[in-house]
LUMKOLBA-100635 format. One line per field, with one value per residue: residue in one letter; y, z, x of N, C-alpha, C, O in turn. Coordinates in nm, 2 decimals. Each point is the difference from the previous one (the first is absolute). Example, Ala and Ser with C-alpha at 12.3 -4.5 7.8 and 13.67 -1.06 7.14 Angstrom:
// residues 2
r [A, S]
n_north [-0.57, 0.11]
n_up [0.78, -0.14]
n_east [1.32, -0.14]
ca_north [0.12, 0.11]
ca_up [0.00, 0.00]
ca_east [-0.09, 0.09]
c_north [0.12, 0.11]
c_up [0.00, 0.08]
c_east [0.09, -0.08]
o_north [0.00, 0.11]
o_up [0.07, 0.01]
o_east [0.10, 0.05]
***
This chain:
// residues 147
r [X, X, X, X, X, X, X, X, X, X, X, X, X, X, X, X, X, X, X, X, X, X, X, X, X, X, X, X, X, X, X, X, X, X, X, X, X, X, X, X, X, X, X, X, X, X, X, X, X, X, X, X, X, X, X, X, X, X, X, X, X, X, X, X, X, X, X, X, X, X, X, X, X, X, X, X, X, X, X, X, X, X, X, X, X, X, X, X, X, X, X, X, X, X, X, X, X, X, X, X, X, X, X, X, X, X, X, X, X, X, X, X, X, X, X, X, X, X, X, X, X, X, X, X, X, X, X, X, X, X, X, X, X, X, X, X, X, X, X, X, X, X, X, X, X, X, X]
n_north [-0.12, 0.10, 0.00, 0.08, -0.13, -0.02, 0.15, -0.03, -0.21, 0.08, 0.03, -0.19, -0.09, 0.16, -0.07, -0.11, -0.20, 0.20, -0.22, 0.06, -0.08, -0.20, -0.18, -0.13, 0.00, -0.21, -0.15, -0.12, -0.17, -0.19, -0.01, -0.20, -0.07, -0.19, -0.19, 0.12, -0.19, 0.04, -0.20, -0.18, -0.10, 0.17, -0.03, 0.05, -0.13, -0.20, 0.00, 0.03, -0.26, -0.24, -0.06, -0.13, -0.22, -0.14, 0.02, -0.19, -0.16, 0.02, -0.07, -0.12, 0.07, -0.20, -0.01, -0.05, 0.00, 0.03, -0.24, -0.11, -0.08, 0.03, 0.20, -0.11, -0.07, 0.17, 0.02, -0.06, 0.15, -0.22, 0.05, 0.16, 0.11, 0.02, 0.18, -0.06, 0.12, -0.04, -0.02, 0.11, -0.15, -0.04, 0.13, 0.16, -0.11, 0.03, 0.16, -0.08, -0.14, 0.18, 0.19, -0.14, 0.03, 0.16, -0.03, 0.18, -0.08, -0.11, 0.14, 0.05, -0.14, 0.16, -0.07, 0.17, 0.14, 0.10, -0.22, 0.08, -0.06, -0.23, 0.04, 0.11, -0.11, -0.13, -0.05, 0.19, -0.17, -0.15, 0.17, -0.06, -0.19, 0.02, 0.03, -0.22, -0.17, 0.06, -0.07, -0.22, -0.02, -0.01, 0.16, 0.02, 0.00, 0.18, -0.10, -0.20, -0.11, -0.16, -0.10]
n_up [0.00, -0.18, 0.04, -0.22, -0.03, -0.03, -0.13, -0.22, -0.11, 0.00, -0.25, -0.12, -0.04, -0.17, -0.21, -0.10, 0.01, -0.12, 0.10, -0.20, -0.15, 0.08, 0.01, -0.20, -0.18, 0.05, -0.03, -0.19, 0.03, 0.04, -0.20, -0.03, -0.13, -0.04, -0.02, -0.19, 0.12, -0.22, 0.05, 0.00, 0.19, 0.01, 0.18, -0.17, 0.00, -0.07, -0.22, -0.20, 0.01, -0.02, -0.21, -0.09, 0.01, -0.07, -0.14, 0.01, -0.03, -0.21, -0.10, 0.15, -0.20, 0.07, -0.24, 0.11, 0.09, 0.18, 0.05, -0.09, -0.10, -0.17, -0.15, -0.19, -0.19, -0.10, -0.13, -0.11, -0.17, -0.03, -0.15, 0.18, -0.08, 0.24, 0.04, 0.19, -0.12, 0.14, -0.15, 0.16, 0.20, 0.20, 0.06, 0.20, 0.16, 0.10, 0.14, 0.19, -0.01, 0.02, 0.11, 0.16, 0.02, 0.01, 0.17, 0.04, -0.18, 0.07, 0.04, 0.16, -0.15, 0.07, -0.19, -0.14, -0.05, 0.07, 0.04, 0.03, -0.15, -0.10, 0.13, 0.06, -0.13, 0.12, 0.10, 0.01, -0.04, 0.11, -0.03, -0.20, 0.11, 0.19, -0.02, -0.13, 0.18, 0.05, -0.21, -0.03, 0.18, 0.03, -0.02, 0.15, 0.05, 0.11, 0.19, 0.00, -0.16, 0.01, 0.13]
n_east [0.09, -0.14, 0.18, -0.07, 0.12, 0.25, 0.09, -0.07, 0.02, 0.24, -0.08, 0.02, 0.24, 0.07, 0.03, 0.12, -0.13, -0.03, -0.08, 0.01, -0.14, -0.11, 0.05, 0.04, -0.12, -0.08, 0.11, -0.03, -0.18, 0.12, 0.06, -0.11, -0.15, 0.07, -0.09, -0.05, 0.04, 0.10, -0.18, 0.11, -0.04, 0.07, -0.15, -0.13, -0.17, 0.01, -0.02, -0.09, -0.06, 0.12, 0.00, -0.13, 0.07, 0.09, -0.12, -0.10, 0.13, 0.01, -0.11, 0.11, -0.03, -0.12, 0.07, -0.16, 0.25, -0.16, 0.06, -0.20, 0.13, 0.05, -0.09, -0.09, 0.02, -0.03, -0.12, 0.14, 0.08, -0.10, -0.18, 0.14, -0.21, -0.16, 0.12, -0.05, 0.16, 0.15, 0.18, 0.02, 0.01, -0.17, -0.16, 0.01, -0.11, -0.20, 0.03, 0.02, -0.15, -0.14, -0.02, 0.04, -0.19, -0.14, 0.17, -0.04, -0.19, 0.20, -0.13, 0.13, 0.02, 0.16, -0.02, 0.09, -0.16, 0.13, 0.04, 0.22, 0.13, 0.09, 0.17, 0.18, 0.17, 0.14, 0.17, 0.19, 0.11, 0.08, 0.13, 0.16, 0.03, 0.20, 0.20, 0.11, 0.12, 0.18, 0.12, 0.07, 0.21, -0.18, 0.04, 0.15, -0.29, 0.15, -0.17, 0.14, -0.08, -0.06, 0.16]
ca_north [0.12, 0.10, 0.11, 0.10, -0.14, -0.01, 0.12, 0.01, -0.09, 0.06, 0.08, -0.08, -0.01, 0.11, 0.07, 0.10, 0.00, -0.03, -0.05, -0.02, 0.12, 0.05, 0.05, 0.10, 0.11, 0.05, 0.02, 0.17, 0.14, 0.03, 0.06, -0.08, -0.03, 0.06, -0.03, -0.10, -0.04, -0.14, -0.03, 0.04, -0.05, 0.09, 0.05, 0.14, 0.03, 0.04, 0.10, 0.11, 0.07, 0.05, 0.12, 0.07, 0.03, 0.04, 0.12, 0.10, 0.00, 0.05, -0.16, -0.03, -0.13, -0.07, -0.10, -0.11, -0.16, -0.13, -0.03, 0.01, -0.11, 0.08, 0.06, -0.11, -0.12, 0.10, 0.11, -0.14, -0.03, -0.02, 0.06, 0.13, 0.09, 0.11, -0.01, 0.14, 0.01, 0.07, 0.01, 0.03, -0.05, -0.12, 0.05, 0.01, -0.10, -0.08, 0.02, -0.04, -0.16, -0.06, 0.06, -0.09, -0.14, 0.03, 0.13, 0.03, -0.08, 0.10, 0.00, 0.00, -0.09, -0.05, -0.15, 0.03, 0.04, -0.01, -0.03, 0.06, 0.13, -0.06, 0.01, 0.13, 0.07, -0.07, 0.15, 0.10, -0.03, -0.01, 0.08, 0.06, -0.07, 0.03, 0.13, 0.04, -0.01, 0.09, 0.11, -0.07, 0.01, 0.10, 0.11, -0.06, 0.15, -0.07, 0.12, 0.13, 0.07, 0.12, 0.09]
ca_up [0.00, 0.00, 0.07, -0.02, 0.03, 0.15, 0.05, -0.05, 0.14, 0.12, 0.10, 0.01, 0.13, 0.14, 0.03, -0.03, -0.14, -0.08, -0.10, -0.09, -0.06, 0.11, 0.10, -0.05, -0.02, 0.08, 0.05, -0.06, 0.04, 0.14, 0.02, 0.02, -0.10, -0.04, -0.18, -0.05, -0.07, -0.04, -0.04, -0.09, -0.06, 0.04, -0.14, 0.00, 0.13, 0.14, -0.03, 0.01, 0.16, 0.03, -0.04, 0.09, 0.16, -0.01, -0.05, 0.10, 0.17, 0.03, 0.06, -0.14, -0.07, -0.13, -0.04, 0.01, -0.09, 0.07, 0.01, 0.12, 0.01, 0.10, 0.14, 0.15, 0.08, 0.14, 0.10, 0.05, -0.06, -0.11, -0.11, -0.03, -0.13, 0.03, 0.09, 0.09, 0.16, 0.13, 0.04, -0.13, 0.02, -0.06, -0.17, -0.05, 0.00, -0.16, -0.14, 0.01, -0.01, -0.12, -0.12, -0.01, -0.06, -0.12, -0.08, -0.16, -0.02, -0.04, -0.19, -0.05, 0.11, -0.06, 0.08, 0.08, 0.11, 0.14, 0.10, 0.11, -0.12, -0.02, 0.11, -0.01, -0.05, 0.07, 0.09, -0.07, -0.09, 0.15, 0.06, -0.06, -0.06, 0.11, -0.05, -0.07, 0.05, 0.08, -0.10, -0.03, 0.11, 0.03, 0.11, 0.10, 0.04, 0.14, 0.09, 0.05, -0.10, -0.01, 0.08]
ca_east [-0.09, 0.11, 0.00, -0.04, -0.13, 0.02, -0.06, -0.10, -0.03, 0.03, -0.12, -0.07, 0.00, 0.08, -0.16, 0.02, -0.04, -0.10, -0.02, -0.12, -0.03, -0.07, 0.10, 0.08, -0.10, 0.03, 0.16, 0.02, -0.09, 0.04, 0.08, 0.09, 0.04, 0.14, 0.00, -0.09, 0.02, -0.09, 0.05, -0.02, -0.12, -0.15, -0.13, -0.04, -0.07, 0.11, 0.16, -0.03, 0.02, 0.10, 0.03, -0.09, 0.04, 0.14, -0.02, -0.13, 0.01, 0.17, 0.07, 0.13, -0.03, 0.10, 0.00, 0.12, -0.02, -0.06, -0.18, -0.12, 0.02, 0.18, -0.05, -0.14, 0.09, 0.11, -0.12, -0.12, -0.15, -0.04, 0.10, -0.07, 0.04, 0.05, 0.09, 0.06, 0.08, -0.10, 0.10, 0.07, 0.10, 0.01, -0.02, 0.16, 0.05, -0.03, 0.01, 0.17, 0.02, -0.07, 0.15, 0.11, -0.05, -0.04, 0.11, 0.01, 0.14, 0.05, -0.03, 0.12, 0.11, 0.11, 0.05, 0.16, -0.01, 0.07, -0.11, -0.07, -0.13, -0.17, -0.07, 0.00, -0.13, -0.11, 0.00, -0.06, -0.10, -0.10, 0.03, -0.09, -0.13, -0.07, -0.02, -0.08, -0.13, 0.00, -0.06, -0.13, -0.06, -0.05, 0.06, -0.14, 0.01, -0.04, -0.03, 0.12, -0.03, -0.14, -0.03]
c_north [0.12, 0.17, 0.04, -0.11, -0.04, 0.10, -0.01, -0.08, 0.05, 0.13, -0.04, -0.03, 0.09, 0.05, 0.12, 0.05, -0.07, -0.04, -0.02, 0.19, 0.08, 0.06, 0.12, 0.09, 0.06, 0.06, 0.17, 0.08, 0.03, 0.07, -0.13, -0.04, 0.11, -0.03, -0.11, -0.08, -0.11, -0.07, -0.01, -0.12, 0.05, 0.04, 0.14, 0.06, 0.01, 0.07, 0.11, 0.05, 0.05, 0.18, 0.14, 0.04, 0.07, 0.13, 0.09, -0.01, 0.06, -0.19, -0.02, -0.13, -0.03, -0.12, -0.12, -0.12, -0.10, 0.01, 0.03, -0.13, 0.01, 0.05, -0.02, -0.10, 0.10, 0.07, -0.18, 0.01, 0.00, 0.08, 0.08, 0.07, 0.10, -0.01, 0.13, -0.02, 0.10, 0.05, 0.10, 0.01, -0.16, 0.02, 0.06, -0.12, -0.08, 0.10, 0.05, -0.12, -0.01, 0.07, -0.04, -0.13, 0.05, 0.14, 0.04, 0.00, 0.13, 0.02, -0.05, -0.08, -0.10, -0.14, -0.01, 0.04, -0.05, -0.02, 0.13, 0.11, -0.06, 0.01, 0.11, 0.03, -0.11, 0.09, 0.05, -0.03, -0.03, 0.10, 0.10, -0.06, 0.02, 0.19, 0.03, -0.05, 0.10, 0.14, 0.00, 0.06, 0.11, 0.02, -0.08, 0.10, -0.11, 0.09, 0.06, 0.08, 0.07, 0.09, 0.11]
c_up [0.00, 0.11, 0.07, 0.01, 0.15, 0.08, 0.01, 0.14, 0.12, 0.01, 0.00, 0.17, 0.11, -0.01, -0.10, -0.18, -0.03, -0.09, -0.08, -0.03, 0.08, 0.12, -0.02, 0.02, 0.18, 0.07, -0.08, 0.04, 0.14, -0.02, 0.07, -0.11, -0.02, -0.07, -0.05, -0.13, -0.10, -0.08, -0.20, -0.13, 0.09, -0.11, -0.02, 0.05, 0.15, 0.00, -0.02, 0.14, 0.07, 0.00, 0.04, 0.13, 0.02, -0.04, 0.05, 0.13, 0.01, 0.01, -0.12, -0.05, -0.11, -0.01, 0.04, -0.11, 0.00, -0.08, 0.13, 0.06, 0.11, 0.08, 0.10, 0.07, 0.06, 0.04, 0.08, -0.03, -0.12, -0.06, -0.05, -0.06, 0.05, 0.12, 0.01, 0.13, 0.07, 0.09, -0.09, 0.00, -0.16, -0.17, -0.05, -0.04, -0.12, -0.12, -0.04, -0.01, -0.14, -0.06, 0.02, -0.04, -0.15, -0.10, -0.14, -0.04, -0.06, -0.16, -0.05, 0.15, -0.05, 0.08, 0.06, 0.13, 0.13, 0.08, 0.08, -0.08, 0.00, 0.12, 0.00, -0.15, 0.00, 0.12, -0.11, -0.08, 0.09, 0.04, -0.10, -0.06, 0.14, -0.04, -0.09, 0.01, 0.10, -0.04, 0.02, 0.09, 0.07, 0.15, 0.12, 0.09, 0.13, 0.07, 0.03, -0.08, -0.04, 0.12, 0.02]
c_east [0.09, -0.04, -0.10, -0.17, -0.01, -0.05, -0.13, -0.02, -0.04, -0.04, -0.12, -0.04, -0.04, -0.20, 0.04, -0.01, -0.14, -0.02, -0.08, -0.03, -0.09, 0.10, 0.10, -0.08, -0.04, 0.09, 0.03, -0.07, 0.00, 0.13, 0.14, 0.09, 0.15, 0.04, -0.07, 0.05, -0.10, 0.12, 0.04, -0.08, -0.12, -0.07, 0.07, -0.06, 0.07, 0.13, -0.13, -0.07, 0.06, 0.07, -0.10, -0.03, 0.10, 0.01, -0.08, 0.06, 0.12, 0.11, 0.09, -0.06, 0.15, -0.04, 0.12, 0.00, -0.01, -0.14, -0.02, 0.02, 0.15, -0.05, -0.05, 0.12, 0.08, -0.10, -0.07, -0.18, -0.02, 0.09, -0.08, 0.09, 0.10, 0.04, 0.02, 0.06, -0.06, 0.10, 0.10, 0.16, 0.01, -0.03, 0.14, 0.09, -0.03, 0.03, 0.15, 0.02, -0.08, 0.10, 0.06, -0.05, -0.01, 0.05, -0.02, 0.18, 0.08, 0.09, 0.14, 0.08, 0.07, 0.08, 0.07, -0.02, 0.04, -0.11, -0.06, -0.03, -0.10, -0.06, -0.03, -0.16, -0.18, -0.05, -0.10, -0.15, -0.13, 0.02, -0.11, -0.15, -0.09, -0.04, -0.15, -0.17, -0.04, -0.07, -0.18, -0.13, -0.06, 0.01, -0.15, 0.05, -0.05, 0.02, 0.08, 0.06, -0.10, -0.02, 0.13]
o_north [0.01, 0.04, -0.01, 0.06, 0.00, -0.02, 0.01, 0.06, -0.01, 0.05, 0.07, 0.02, -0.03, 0.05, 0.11, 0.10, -0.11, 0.07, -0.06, 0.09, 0.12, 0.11, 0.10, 0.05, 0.11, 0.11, 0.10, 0.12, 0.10, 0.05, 0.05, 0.02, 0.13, 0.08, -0.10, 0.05, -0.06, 0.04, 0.09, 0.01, -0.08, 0.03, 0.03, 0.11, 0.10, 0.03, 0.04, 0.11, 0.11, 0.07, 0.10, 0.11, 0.11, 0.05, 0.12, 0.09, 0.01, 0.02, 0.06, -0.09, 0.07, -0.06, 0.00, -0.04, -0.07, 0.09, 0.05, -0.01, -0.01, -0.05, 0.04, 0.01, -0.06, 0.02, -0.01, -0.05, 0.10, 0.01, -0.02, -0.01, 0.04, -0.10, 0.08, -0.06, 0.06, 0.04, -0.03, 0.07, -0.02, -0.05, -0.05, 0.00, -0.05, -0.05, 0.06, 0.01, -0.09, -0.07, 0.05, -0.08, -0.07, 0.05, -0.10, 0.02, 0.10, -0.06, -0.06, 0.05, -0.10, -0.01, -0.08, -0.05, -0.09, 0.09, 0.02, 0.08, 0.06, -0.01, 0.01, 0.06, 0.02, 0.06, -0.04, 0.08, 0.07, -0.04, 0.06, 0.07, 0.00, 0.04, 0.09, 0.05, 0.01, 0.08, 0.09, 0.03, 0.07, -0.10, -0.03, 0.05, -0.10, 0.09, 0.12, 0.10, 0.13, 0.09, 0.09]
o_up [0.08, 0.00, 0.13, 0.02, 0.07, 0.10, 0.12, 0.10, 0.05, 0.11, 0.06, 0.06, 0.11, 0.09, 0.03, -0.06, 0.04, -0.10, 0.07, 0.06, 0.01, 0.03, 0.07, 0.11, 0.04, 0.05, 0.05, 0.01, 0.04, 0.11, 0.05, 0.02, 0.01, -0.04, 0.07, -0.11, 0.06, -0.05, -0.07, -0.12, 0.02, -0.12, 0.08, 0.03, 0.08, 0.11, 0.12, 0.05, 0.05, 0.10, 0.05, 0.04, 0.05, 0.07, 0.02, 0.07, 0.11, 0.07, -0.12, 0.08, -0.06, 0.09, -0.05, -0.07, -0.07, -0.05, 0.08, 0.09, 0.12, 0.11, 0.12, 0.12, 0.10, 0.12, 0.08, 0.07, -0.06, 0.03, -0.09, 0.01, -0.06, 0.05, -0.08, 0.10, -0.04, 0.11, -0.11, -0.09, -0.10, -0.08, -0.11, -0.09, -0.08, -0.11, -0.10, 0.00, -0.07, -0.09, -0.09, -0.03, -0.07, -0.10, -0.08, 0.05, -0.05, -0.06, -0.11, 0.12, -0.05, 0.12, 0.09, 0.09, 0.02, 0.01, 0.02, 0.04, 0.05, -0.01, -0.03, 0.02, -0.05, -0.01, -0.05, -0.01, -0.03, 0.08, 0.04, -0.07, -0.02, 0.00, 0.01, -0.06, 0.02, 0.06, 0.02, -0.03, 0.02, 0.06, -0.04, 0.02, 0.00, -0.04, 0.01, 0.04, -0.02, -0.01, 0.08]
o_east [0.10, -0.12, -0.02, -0.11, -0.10, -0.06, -0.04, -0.01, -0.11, 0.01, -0.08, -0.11, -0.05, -0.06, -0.06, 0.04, -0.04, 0.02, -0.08, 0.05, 0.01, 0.00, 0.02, 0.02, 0.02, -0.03, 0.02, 0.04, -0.06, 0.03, 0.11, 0.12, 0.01, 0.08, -0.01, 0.00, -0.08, 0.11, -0.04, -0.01, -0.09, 0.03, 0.09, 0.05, 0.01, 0.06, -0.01, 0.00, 0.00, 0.02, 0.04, -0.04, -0.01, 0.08, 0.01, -0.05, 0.06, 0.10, -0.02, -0.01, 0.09, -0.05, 0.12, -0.09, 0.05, -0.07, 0.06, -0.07, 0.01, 0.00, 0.01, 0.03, 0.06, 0.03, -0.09, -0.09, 0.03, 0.11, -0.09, 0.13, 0.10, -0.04, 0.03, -0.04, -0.10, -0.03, 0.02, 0.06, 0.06, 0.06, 0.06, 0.09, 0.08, 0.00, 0.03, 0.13, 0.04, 0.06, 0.07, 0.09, 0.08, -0.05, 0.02, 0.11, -0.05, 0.09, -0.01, 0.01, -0.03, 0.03, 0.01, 0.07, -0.07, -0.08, -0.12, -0.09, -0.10, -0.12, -0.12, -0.11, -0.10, -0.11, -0.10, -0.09, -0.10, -0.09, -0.10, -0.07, -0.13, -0.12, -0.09, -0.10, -0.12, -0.07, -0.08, -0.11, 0.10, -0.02, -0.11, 0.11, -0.07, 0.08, -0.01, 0.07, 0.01, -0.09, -0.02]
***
């Protein structure tokens, strides 16, 4: 099981994620929700909910590269479309383990290269693919801020 699935588990555990499109939706309109994820055999219908929520409530959405089938087996229910963390430590977290599992590949890499460059722009390259999901994300307005 890779990273960023394990995580998924263990806020599972902690109480600390919503699972299925009803819950998500809940969780957004209570203002809990801290990022909303689906998977990527989801209807349309549930990615345009998704998103919807996500937009209307202020919450960071993204597409991940799991089925609903991966997800349910690490949330431990069935195999729902959508997933929201409730945390936004642990949402940091998955979406730092999903950009080192899933890096954009880098347009030009030379074979010769010295192990610790390939590391270095493995680094960078997750460093830049957590950035650009981060783009994605919208700003969550909480009391101590708003006051």
């Amino acid at each position: 099981m890779d990273r960023s699935l394990a995580l998924l588990g263990m806020a599972k555990k902690a109480g600390r994620l919503a699972v299925g499109s009803q819950a998500v939706a809940l969780a957004a309109r209570r203002g809990e929700a801290k990022l909303i994820i689906t998977a990527t055999d989801a209807s349309d219908a549930s990615v345009r909910r998704a998103k919807a929520n996500a937009e209307s409530n202020e919450v960071g959405y993204t597409a991940v590269p799991y089925t609903m089938f991966e997800l349910g087996r690490s949330a431990g229910r069935g195999s729902p479309g959508t997933i929201a963390f409730l945390d936004k430590g642990l949402a940091d977290g998955f979406l730092i383990r999903l950009a080192e599992k899933w890096p954009d590949k880098p347009k030009e890499r030379q074979s010769d290269e010295p192990t610790v460059n390939r590391r270095m722009n493995r680094q960078q390259t997750a460093d830049r693919t957590v950035s650009n999901h981060m783009k994605n994300l919208r700003p969550v307005k909480t009391k101590e801020s708003d006051a």
